[in-house]
C-alpha positions as CSV (number, residue, x, y, z in Angstrom):
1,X,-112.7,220.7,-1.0
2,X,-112.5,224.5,-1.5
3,X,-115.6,226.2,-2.4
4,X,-113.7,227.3,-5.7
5,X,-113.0,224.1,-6.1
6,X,-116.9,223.2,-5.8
7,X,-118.4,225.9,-7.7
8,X,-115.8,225.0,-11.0
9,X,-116.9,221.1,-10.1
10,X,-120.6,222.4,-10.4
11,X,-119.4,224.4,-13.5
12,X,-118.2,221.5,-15.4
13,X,-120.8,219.5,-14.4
14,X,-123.5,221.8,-15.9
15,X,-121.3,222.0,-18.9
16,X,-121.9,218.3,-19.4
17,X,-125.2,218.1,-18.7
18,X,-126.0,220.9,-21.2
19,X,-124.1,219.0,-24.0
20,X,-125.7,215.9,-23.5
21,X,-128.8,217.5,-23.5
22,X,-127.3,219.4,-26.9
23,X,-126.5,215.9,-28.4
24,X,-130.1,214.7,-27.6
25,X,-132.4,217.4,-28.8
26,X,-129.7,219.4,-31.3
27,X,-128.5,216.9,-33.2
28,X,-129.8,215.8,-36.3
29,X,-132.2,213.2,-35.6
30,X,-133.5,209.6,-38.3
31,X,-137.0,210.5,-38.5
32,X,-139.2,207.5,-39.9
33,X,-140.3,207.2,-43.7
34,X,-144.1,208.5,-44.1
35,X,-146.1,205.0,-43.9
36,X,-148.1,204.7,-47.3
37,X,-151.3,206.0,-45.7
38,X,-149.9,209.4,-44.8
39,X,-148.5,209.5,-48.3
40,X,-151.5,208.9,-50.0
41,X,-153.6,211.0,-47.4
42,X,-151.1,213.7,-48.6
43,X,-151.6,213.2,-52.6
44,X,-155.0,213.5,-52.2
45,X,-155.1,216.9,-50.5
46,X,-152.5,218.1,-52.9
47,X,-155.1,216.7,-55.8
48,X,-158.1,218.3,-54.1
49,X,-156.6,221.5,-53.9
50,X,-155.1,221.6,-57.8
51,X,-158.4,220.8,-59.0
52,X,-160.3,223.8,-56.7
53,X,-157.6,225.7,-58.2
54,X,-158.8,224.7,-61.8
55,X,-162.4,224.7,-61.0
56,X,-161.8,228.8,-59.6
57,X,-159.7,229.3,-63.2
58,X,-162.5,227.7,-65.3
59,X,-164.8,230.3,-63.4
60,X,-162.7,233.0,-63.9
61,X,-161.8,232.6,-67.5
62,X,-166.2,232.4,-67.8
63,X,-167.0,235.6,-66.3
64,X,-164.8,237.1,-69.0
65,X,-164.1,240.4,-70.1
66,X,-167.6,242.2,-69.8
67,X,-168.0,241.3,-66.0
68,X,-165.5,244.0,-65.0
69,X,-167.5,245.4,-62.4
70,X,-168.1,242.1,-60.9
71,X,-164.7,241.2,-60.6
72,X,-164.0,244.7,-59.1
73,X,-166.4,243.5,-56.6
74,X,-164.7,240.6,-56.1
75,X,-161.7,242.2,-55.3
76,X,-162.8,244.1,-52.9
77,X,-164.5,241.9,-50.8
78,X,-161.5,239.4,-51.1
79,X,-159.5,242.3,-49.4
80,X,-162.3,243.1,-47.1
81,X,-162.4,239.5,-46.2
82,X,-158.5,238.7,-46.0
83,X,-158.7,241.9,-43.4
84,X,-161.0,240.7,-41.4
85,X,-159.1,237.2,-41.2
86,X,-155.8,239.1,-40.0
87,X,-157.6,241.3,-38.0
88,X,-159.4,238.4,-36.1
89,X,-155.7,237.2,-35.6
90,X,-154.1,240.1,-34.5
91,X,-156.9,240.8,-31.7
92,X,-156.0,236.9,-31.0
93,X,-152.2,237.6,-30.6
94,X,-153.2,241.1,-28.2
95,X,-156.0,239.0,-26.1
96,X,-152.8,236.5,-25.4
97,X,-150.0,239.3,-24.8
98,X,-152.5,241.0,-22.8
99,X,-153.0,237.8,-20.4
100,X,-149.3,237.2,-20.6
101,X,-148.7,240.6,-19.2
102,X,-151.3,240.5,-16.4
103,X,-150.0,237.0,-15.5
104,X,-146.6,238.8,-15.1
105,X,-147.8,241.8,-13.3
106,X,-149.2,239.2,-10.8
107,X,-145.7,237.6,-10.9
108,X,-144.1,240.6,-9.8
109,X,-146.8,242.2,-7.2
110,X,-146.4,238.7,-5.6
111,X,-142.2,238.6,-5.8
112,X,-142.1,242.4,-4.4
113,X,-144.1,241.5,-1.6
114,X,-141.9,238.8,-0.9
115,X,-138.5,240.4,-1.3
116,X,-140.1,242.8,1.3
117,X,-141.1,240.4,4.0
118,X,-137.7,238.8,3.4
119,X,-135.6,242.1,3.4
120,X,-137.1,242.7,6.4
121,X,-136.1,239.3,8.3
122,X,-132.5,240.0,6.6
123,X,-132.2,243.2,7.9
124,X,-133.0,242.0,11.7
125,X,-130.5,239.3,11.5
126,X,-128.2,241.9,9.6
127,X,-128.7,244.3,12.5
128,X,-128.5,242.3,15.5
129,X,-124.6,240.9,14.1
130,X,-123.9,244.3,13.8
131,X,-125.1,245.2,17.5
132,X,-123.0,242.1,18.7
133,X,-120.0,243.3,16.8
134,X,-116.9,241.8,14.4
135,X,-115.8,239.0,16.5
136,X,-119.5,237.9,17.5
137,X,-118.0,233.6,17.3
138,X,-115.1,234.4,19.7
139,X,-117.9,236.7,22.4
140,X,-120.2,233.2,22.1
141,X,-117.3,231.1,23.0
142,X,-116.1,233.0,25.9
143,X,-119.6,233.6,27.3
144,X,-119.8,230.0,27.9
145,X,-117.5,227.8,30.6
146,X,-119.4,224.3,29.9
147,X,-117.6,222.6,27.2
148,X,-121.2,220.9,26.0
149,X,-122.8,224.6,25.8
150,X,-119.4,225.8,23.6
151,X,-119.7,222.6,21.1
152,X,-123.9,224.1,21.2
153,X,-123.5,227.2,20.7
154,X,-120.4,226.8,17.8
155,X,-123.7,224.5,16.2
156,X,-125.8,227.3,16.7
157,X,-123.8,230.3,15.7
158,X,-123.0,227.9,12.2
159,X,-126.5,227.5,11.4
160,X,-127.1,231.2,11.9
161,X,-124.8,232.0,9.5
162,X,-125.6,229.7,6.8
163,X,-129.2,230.6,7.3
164,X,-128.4,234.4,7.0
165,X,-125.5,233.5,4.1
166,X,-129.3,231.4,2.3
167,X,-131.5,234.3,2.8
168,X,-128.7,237.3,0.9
169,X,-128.4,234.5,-1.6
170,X,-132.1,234.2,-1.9
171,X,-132.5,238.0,-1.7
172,X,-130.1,238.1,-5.1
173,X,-132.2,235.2,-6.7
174,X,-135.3,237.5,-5.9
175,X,-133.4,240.3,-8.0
176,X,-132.1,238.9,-10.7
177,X,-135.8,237.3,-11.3
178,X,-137.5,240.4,-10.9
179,X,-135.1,242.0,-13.7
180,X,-135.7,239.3,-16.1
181,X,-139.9,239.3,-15.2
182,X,-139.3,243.2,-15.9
183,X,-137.8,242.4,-18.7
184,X,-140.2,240.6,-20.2
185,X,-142.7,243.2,-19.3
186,X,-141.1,245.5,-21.4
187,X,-140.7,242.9,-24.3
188,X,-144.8,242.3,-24.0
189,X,-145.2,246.2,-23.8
190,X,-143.5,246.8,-27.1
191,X,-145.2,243.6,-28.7
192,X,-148.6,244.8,-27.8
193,X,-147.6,248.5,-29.3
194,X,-146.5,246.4,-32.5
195,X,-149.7,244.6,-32.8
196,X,-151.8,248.0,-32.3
197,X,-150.0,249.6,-35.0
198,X,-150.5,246.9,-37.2
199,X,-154.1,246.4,-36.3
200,X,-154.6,250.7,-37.3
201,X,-153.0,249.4,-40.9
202,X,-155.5,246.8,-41.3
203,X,-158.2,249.2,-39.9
204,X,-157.4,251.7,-42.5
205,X,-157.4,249.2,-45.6
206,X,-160.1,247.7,-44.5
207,X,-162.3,250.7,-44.9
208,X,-159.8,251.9,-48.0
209,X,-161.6,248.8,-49.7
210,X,-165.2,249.3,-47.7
211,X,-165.4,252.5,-50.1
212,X,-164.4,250.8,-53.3
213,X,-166.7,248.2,-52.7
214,X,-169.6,250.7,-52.5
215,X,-168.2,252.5,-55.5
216,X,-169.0,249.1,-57.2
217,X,-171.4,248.6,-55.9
218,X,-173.0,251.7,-57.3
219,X,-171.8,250.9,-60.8
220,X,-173.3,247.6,-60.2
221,X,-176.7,249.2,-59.6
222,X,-176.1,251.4,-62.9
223,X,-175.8,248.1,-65.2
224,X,-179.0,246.4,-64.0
225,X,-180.9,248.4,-65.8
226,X,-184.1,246.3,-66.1
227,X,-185.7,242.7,-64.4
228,X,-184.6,240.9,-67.5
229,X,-181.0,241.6,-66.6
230,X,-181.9,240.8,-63.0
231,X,-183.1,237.4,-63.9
232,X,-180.7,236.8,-66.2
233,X,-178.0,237.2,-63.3
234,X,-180.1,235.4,-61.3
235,X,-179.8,232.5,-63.7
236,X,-176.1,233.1,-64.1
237,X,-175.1,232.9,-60.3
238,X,-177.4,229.8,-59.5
239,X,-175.5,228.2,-62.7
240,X,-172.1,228.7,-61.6
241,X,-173.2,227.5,-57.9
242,X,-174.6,224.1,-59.8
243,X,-171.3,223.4,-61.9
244,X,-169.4,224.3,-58.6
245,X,-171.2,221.5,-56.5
246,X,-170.8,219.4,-59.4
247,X,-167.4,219.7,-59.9
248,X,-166.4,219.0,-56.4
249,X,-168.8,215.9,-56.4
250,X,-166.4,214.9,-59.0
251,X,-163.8,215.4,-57.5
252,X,-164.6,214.3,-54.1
253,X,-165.9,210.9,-55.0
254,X,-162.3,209.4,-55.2
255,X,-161.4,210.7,-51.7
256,X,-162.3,209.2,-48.9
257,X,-163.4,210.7,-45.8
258,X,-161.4,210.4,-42.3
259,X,-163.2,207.6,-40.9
260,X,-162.0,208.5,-37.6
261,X,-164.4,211.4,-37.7
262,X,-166.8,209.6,-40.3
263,X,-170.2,210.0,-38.5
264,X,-173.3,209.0,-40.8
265,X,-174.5,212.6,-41.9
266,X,-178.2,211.6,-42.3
267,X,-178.3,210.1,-38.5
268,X,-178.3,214.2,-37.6
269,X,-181.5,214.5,-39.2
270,X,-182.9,217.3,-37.1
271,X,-180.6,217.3,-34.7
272,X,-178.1,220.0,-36.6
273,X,-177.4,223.6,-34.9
274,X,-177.8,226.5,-37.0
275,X,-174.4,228.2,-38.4
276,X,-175.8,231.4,-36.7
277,X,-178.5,232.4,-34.4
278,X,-180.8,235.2,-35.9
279,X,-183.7,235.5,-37.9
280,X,-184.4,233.4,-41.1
281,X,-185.9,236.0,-43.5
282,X,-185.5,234.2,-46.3
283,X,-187.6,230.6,-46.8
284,X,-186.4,227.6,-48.3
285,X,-188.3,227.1,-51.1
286,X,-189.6,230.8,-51.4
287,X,-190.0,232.7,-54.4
288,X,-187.1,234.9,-55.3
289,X,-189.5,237.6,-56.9
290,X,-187.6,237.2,-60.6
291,X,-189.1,234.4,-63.2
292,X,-190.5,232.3,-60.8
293,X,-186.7,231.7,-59.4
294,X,-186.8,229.7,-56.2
295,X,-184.6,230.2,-53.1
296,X,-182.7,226.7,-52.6
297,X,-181.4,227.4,-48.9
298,X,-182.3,229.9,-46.4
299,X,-181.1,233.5,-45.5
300,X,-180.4,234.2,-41.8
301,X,-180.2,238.0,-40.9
302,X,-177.1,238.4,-38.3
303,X,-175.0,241.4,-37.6
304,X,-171.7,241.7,-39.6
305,X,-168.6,240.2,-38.2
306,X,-170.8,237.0,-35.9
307,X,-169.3,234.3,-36.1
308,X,-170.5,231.4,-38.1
309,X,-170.1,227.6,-37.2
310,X,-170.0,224.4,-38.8
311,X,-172.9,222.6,-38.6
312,X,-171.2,219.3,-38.1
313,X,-167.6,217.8,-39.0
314,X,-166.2,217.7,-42.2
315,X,-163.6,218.9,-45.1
316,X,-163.4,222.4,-46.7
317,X,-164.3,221.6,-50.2
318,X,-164.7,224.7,-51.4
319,X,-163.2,228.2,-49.8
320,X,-163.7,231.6,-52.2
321,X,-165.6,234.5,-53.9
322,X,-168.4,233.3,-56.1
323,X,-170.7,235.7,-58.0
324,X,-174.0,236.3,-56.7
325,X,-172.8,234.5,-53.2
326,X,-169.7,236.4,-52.3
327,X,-167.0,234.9,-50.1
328,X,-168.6,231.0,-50.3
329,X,-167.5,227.8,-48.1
330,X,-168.6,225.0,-48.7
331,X,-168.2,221.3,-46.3
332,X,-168.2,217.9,-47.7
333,X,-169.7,216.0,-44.5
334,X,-169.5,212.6,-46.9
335,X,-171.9,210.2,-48.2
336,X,-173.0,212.8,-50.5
337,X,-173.9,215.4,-48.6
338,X,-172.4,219.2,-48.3
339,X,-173.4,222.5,-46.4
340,X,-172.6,225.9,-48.2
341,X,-172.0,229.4,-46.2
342,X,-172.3,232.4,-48.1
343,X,-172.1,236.3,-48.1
344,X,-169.3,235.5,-45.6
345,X,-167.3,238.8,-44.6
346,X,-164.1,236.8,-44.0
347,X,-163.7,232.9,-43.5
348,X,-161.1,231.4,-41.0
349,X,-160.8,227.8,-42.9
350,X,-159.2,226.6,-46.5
351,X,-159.8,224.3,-49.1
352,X,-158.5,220.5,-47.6
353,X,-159.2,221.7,-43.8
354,X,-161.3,219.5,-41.2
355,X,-163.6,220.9,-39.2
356,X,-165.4,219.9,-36.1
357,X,-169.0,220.4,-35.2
358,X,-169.5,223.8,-33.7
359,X,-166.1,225.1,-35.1
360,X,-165.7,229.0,-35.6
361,X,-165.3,229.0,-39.6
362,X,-166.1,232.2,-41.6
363,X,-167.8,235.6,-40.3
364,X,-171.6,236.7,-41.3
365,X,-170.9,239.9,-43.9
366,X,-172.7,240.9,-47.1
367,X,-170.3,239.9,-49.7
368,X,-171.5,239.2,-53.3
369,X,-173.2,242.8,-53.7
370,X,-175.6,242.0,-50.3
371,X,-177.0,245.4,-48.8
372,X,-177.8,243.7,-45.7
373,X,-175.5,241.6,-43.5
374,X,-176.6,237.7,-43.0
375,X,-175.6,234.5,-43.8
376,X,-177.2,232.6,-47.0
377,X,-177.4,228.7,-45.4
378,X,-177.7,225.6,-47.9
379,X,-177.9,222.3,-47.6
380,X,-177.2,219.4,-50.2
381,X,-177.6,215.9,-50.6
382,X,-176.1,214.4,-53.6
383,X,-176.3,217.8,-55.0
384,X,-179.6,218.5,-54.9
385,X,-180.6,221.5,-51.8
386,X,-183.1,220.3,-49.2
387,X,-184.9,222.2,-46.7
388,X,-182.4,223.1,-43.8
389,X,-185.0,223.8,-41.7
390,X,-186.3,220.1,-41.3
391,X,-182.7,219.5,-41.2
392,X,-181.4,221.7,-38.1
393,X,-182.7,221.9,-34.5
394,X,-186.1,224.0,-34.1
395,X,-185.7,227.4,-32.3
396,X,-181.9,227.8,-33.4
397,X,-183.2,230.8,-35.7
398,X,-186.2,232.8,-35.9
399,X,-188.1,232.6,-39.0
400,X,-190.1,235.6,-40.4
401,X,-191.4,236.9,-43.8
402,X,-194.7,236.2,-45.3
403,X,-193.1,233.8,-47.7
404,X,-194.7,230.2,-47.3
């Protein structure tokens, strides 16, 4: 057979083998009905979320009219937040471009020095057929008057030539490859300028809305004009936490947890991490210096933007900006018993999400009109708060303050 003949057999057999493989992965495939269990795994979270959605509508339609300044607020730090989630993803997407392109560097440092060592051996063989001239098969065979060295040396002279005829073959292989790895190069190049242009945008929003907020947050100050209005805020905010964890105690009681990932919450019992490592400067239990108000979690003092962690598996019940706790999440760990994260400056998880132990799931911030960066911690079982510190592990936070 011809080597045309070959290379258009070859041809056709590729062709095949790419349409089969078209028929198998391409074409439209039967996929199997839901089971009964996904379905109603799937009307549930569509329920949970619809009635977050009218739990944050009820809240709204409350604050009315004369809290303009608080939901000024609140729209700020929902921007403020929502940056800070895209930001975290775009550094994300540059980290990974970044390694891509150092793993493709390598790719190419290693394939030059290869085509070298190989252009080399080429160029040898190259030259010494060149010094032995045009008609180096017909020199070999008249060099030789055994008849067993002619068949040898015919055997030799053919393997020299199809090893020299592999090498420039391999030689264009080792082109064409480093085109397409420079290619890509390039491609990542122009990604990574993409994503640092888009990150500048998000920088400059973010502190576009870092200035509102503390416009606010001035007119804020302005209205609080005496400790009666300060309690009676107080009062406010700790009421709309109590009908939130209410509501989703509602709500919650008809869904089941995963019971794959159903671990008896009160077995953890002092075993818990802390969300955050830093210093608890607010006491559970502590007075909150207004009425006699008590604190009803703890408030752990932690640079803006450190990452917060659940404390233990569970579902997002509750993912948004409440007064007087800013951006708020809150986990249903099941059998009655919930964690809440607040003052977040951005959170990574929404409402219907599971979470593992030790999961990255908001960012410490100062959101709800907070001066200071930290993370306010609470803990509930069957909706009433109890004392996270007997709850987590000892030396995961530092506690200070003069409050008992």
């Amino acid at each position: 057979m011809s080597r045309v003949a070959r290379a258009g057999s070859a041809a056709s057999a590729l062709v095949w083998v790419v349409a089969v493989i078209f028929v198998l992965f391409a074409a439209p495939r039967v996929q199997a009905a839901p089971s009964a269990e996904s379905r109603a795994k799937a009307a549930q979270l569509q329920k949970l979320r619809q009635q977050i959605k009218s739990l944050r509508k009820a809240l709204d339609s409350s604050r009315g009219q004369r809290d303009q300044v608080r939901t000024e607020l609140r729209q700020a730090e929902q921007t403020i937040g929502t940056v800070g989630k895209a930001l975290r993803s775009i550094d994300a997407d540059v980290a990974q471009t970044q390694a891509r392109m150092r793993q493709l560097q390598r790719q190419r440092a290693s394939l030059q020095q290869q085509m070298a060592k190989d252009s080399d051996v080429l160029g040898r063989q190259l030259r010494a057929s060149y010094m032995m001239g045009r008609q180096e098969q017909l020199k070999l065979l008249l060099n030789q008057t055994d008849p067993a060295k002619v068949q040898r040396a015919l055997v030799y002279f053919d393997y020299l030539n199809r090893a020299r005829s592999a090498r420039i073959r391999a030689a264009q292989q080792q082109v064409k490859q480093l085109q397409g790895l420079e290619t890509e190069i390039a491609a990542k190049q122009h990604s990574l300028k993409q994503l640092q242009a888009q990150k500048q945008q998000q920088k400059e929003l973010l502190e576009s809305s870092r200035a509102e907020r503390k416009r606010v947050l001035a007119a804020l100050a302005s209205d609080i004009s005496s400790k009666g209005q300060e309690l009676q805020g107080m009062l406010r905010d700790q009421q709309q936490l109590e009908k939130v964890v209410k509501a989703l105690e509602h709500v919650l009681a008809d869904i089941p947890m995963n019971k794959q990932l159903d671990r008896p919450f009160a077995s953890l019992r002092g075993k818990l991490p802390w969300p955050v490592s830093g210093r608890i400067v607010v006491r559970y239990g502590s007075d909150r210096g207004v009425g006699g108000m008590k604190w009803h979690g703890v408030m752990i003092s932690a640079p803006a933007g450190t990452e917060v962690h659940a404390i233990s598996h569970g579902r997002v019940a509750f993912a948004g900006w409440l007064r007087g706790y800013g951006l708020l999440l809150i986990i249903d760990h099941g059998h009655g018993y919930m964690s809440l994260y607040g003052h977040n400056q951005s959170m990574y998880k929404d409402v219907g999400e599971w979470v593992q132990a030790g999961e990255v799931i908001a960012s410490v911030g100062d959101s709800g009109g907070q001066h200071q960066s930290g993370l306010y911690f609470e803990l509930r079982r069957q909706g009433n708060p109890v004392n996270p510190s007997r709850w987590c592990r000892a030396g995961g936070a530092r506690t200070v303050g003069a409050n008992p």
